[in-house]
N, C-alpha and C positions, 0 to 999 in steps of 0.2 A: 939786128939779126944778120948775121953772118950768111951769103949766099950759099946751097949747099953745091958742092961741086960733084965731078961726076965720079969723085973716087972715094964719096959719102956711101955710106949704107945706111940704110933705117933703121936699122939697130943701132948704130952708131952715134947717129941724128938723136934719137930716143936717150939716150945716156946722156948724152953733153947739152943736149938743147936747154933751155930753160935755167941757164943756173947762172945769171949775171952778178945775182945779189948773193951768192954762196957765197963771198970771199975765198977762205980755203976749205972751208967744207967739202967734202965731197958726195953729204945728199944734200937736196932744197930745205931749209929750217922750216919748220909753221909759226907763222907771225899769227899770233891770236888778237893782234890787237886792233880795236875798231875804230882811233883815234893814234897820228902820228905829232909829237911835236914840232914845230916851225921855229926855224930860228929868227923869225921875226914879225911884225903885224904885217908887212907888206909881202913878205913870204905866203904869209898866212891868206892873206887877200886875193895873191896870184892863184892861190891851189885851190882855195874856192869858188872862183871863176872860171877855172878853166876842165873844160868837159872832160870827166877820167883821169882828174889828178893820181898822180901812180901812188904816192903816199901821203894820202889827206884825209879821206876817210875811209872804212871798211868796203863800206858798199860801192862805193866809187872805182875800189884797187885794194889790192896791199901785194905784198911782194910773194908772196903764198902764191895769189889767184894770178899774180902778174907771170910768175917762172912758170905756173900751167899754162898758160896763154902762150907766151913766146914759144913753149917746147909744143904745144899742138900746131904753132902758125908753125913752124922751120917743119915741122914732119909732115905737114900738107903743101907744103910749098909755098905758102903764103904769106901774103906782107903782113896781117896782122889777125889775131883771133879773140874772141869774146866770150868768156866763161860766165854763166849764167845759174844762181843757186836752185832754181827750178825748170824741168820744160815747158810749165806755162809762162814762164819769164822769159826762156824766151822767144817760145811761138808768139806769144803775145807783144813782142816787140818790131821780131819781126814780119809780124801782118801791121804795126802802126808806122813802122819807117819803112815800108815798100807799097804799103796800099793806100789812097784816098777815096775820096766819095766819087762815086761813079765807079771804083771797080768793082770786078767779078770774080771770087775765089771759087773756084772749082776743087772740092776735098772729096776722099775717098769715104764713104758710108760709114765704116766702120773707127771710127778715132776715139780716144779719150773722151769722157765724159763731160769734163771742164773745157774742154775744146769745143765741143757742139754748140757749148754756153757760147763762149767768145765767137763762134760764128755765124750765132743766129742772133741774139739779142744782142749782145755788145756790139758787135757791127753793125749790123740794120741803126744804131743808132749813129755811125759815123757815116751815114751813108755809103756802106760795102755791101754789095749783095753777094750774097754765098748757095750754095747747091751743094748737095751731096749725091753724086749718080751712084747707080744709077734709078734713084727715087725720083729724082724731080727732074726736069727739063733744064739742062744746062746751055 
């Protein structure tokens, strides 16, 4: 990612961000595909090992999901972003990699349905206690 400078605009940002894998293109292609070929077993071993290969499997990356990513990190400012195929994907990620047993999420009353789920039973079994004010005692 390219730092933006101060004679960027977000418009600008927005147009040009995301397009590494364009070659000359000048929109983002859609990779439909859910499996890339490796040129080798040990290629192949690398990109299975290693977390968020860019092109090894669908769900992992592909270059589709990777130019949205880059072009929301460079338009937020950011080092890096994570697109995720649902938002319980990634609410639910993100309560498993910021919260452990012993903590306390504090959520507003009114959320998604499948979210209540994941904040009452799902948790309660990872040891995270949850509240929604203002009903209960936070």
């Amino acid at each position: 990612m390219t730092e933006p400078t101060e004679h960027d605009h977000l418009d600008t940002i927005a147009v040009t961000s995301g397009r590494a894998a364009n070659h000359r293109s000048m929109a983002t292609p859609l990779w439909a595909s859910s499996t890339f070929e490796m040129e080798s077993v040990d290629a192949s071993l690398r990109a299975a090992t290693t977390p968020k290969a860019r092109e090894f499997y669908g769900r992992y990356g592909n270059p589709t999901v990777n130019a949205f990513e880059d072009a929301i990190a460079a338009l937020e400012g950011a080092e890096a972003a994570q697109a995720f195929a649902s938002g319980m994907g990634a609410i639910t990620t993100m309560v498993l990699a910021m919260c452990s047993a012993g903590d306390h999420i504090v959520a507003q009353r009114q959320t998604f349905s499948t979210t209540q789920l994941l904040f009452g039973p799902v948790c309660s079994r990872f040891g995270i206690e949850t509240c929604t004010a203002p009903n209960q005692s936070c």
